[in-house]
N, C-alpha and C positions, 0 to 999 in steps of 0.2 A: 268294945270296939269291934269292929264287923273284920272281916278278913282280909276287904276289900280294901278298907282304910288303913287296916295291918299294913298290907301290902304295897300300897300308895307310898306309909310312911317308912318304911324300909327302903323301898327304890327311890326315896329322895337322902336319906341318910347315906346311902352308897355313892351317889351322884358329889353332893357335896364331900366326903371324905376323900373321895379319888380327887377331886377339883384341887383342893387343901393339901394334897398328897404332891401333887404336880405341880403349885406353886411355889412348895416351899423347896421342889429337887431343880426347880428354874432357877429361881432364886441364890441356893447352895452354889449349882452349875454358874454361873455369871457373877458370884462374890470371890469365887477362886483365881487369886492372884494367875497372869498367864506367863509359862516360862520364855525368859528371853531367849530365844531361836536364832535372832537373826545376828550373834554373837559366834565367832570363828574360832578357834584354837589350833595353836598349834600343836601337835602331840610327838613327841621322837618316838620313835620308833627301833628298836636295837636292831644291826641286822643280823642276819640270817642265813647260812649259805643254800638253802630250799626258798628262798626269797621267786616266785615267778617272772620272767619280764613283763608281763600286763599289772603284775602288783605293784613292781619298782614304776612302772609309767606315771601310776598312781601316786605317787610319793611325792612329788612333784609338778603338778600341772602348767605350772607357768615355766618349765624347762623347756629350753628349746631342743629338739632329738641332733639336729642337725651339726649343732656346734653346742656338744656337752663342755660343762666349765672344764678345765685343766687342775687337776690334782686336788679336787674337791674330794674333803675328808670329814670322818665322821658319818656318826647314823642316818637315816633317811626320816626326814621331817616329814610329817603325816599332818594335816591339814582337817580336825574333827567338822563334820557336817554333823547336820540336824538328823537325830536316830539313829547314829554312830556309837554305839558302844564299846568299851573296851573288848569284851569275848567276840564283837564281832572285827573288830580293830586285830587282835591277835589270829585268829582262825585266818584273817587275808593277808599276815605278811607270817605266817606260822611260827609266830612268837609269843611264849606265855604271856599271861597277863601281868606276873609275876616280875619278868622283865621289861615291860612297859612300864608298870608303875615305877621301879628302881630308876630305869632312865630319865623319868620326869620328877621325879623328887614325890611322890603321891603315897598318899599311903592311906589306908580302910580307915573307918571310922564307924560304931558302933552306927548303928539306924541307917546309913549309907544304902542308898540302891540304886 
């Protein structure tokens, strides 16, 4: 076989393995079940006395500022959006993780992430 033809038949062996390579990570990518996102939670939240007022605002969006309810008691309900983690959930009302999960009844579970 000449070097030419070598050659020939290697850059078509490459061509089809990458082709085969990129079909089957489409394929993988578009069989992967997608997570429900468009699903709300509510999460308590314990408070705090380092709580900010832009965070407490937060705690509540459907609160009116103007006329706060009367003698509303209890932790601040936190309302999980899509990309919301807990570390990032504790870091903005500076409450461990620790004590969120307690308030909502949650608790680790091996393989959990």
């Amino acid at each position: 076989m000449s070097a030419r033809r070598l050659l020939a038949f290697i850059l078509l062996n490459v061509v089809i393995s990458a082709t085969v390579v990129l079909a089957i990570l489409y394929f993988w990518d578009n069989r992967q079940p997608e997570l429900d996102t468009a699903t709300e939670q509510a999460l308590i939240v314990p408070t705090s006395p380092t709580v900010s007022g832009a965070s407490q605002a937060a705690v509540d969006p459907t609160a009116d500022p103007e006329n706060p309810p009367e003698g509303e008691s209890g932790p601040p309900v936190y309302t999980v959006q899509t990309g919301d983690t807990l570390g990032k959930i504790s870091r903005e009302f500076d409450v461990s993780i620790d004590d969120i999960m307690a308030a909502n009844n949650m608790s680790w579970h091996i393989g959990d992430v």
